[in-house]
C-alpha positions as CSV (number, residue, x, y, z in Angstrom):
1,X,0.0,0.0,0.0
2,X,1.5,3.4,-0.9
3,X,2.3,6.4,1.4
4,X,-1.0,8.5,0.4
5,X,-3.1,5.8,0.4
6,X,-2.5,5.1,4.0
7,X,-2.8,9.0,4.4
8,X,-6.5,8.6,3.1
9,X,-7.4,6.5,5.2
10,X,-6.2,7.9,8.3
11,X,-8.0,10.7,7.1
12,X,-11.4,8.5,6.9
13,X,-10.9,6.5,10.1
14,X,-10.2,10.6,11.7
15,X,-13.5,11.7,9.7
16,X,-15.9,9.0,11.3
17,X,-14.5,9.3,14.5
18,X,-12.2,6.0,14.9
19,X,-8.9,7.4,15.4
20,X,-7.4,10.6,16.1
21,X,-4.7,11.7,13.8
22,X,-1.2,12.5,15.3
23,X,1.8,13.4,13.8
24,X,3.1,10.0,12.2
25,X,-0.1,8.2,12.3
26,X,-3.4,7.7,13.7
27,X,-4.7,6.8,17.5
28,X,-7.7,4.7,17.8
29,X,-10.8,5.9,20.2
30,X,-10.5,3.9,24.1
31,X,-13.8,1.9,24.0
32,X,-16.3,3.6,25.7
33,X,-17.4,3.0,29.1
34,X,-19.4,0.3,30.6
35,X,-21.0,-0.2,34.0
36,X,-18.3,-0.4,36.3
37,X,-19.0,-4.0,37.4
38,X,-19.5,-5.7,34.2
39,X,-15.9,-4.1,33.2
40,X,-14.9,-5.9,36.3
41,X,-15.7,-8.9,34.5
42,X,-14.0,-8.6,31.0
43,X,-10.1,-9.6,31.5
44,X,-10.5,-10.1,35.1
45,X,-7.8,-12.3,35.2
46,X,-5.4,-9.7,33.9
47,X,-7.0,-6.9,36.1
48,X,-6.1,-9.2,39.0
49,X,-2.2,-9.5,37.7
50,X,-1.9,-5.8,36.9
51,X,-3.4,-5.2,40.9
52,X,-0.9,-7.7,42.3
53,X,2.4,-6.6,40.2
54,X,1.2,-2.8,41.7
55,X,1.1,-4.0,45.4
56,X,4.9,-3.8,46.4
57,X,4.2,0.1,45.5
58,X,2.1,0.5,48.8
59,X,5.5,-0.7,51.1
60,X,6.3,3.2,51.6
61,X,2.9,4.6,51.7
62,X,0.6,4.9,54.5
63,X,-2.2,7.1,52.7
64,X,-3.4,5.8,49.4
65,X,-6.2,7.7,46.7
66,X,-7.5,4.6,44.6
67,X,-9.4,6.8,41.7
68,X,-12.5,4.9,40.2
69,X,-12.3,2.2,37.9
70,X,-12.6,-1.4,37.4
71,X,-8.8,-2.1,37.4
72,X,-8.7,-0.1,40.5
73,X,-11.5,-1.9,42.2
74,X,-9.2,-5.2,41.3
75,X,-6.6,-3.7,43.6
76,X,-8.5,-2.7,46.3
77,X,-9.7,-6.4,46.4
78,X,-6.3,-7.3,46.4
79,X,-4.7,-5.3,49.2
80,X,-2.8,-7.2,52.3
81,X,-5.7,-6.8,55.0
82,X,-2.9,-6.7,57.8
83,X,-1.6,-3.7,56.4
84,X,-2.5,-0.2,58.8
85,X,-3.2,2.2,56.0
86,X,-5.6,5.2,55.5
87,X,-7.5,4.9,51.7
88,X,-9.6,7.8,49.8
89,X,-11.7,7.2,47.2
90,X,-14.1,8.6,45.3
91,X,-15.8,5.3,44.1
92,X,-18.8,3.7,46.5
93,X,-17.7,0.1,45.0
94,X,-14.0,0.7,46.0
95,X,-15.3,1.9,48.8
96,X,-17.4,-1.4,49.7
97,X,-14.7,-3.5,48.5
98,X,-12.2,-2.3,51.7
99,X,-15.5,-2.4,54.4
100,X,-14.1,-5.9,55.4
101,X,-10.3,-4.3,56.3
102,X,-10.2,-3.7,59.7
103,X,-6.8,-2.0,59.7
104,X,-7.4,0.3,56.7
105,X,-9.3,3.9,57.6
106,X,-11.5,4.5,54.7
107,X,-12.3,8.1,53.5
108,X,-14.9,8.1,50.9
109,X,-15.4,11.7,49.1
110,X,-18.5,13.0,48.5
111,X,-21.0,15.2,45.8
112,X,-23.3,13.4,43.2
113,X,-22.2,10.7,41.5
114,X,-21.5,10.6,38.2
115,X,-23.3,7.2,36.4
116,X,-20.9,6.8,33.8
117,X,-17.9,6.5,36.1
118,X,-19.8,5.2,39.3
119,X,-17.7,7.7,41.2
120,X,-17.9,11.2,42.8
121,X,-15.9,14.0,40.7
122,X,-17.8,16.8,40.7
123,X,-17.0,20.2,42.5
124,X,-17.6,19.0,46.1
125,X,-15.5,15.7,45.3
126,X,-12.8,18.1,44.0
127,X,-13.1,20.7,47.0
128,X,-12.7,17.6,49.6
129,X,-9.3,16.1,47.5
130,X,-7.5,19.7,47.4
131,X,-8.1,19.2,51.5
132,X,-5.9,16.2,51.8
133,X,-3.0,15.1,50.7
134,X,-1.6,11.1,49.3
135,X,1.8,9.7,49.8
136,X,0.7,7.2,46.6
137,X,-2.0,7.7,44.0
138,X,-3.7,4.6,41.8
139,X,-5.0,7.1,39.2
140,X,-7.6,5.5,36.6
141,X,-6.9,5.8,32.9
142,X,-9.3,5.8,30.3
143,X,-6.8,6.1,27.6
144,X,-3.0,6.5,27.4
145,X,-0.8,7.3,24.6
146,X,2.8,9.0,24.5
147,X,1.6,11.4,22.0
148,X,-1.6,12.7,24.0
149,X,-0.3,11.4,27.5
150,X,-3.5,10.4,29.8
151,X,-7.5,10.4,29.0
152,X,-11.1,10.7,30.4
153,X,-13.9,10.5,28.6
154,X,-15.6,13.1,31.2
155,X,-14.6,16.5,31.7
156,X,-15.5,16.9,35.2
157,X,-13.3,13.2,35.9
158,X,-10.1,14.8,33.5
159,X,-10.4,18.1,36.1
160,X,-10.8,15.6,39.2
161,X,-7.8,13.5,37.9
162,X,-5.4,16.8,37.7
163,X,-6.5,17.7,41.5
164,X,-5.2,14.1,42.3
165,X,-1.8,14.8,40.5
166,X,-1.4,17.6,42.5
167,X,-2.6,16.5,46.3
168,X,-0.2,13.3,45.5
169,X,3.4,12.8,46.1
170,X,3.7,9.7,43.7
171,X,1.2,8.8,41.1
172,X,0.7,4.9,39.6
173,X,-1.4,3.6,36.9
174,X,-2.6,0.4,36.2
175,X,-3.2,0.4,32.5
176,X,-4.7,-3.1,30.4
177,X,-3.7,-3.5,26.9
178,X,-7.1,-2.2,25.4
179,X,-6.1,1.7,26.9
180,X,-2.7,1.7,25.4
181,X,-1.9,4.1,22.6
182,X,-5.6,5.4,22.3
183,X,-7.1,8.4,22.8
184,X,-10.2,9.8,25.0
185,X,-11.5,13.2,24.3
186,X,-10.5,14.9,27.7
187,X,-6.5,15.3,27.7
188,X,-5.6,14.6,31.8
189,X,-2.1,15.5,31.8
190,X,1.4,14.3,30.0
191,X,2.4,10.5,30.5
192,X,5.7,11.9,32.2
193,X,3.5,13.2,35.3
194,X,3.2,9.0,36.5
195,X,6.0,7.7,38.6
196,X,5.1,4.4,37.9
197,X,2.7,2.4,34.8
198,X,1.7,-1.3,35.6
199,X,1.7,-3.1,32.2
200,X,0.2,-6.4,30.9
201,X,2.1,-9.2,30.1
202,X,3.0,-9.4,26.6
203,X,3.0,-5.7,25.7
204,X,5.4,-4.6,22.8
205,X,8.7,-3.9,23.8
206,X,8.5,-0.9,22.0
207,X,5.4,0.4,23.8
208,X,7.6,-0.5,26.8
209,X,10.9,1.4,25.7
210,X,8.6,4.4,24.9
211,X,6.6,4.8,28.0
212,X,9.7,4.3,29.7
213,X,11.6,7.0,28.0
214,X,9.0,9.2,28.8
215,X,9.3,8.9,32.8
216,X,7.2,6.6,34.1
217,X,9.2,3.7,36.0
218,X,7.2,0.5,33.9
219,X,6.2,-2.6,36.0
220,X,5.1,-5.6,34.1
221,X,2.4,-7.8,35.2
222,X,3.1,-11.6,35.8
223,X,1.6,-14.1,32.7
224,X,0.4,-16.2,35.7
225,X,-1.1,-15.1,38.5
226,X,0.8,-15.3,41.4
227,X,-0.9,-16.2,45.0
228,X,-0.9,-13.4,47.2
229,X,1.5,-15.0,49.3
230,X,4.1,-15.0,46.9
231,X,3.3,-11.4,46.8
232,X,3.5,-11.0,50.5
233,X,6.9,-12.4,50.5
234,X,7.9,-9.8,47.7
235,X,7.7,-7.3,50.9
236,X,4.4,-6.1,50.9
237,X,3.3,-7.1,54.1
């Protein structure tokens, strides 16, 4: 296929709203949202490897802000009970998932909540995050590319996201393979604001090398599942 005609039909793909062109090519559209739990359900399995590879991250943190989301939510379910930590969230369904933690102090933050997300992140759910402050944020992703960085597909969630970069001394994502190098209409911020990016197993080593080169520290999920306590032993307890 010639040069131009792959130029057309970038310019196609752009025109009925699959992809965004970029300079050297094209980025397809994240897939839209879906009710929290039933994304819960699609690739569980690798939602559960991304949330255990991200784990050892919590050794030098004692308050955590898990952002909503369905990879998120893996995480939370996933989190050493005997640990003593203090966790904000914005999601009721993260929020349920910790109830059972006896050592873990739960902040839940407040204002109407938004049915496409399943989370708080209006005004009064921003107002309440600028009053605290996170040694370690699990920020949700709807999209991520190194060309447009980090994407929400609402603008009251992209503005809520940048209050969490700021209130947060580190900032981790947990990103499965159908978010990588696509776009979202609401730009968060630049891929070089995460300190660390939990990958799947089996990305391309040159999605790898690039999101590395931009900042982000890149953890890479185990193929199999380890138990949690193989994990514990990794010096999360």
């Amino acid at each position: 296929m010639s040069e131009d005609a792959i130029r057309r039909d970038l310019r196609a793909l752009a025109a009925e709203g699959k992809c965004k062109r970029v300079y050297g090519g094209g980025l397809p559209i994240s897939p839209e949202g879906v009710p929290l739990e039933q994304r819960l359900l699609n690739d569980s399995k690798e939602k559960r490897a991304l949330a255990l590879a991200a784990l050892p991250l919590l050794s030098e943190a004692s308050t955590v802000f898990l952002d909503s989301g369905s990879t998120n939510l893996a995480l939370a379910r996933e989190m050493p009970p005997d640990r003593s930590l203090t966790i904000a969230t914005n999601s009721i369904s993260i929020a349920s998932a910790l109830l059972d933690r006896k050592n873990f102090k739960v902040i839940v933050l407040g204002g109407e909540i938004d049915r496409e997300t399943g989370a708080a992140i209006g005004l009064s759910a921003i107002r309440e995050a600028e009053r605290l402050s996170f040694d370690l944020c699990f920020l949700g992703t709807c999209a991520i590319s190194m060309s447009l960085g980090i994407g929400a597909f609402v603008l009251a969630d992209a503005e809520f996201k940048r209050t969490l970069l700021a209130r947060s001394n580190r900032t981790a994502a947990l990103v499965t393979m159908d978010k990588v190098e696509t776009r979202a209409p609401f730009q968060v911020a630049a891929l070089a604001v995460l300190d660390h990016i939990v990958l799947e197993n089996g990305t391309s080593e040159e999605i790898v090398s690039t999101f590395s080169n931009a900042g982000p520290k890149v953890i890479i999920a185990q193929s199999q599942v380890a138990s949690r306590s193989t994990q514990l032993r990794a010096g999360i307890s």
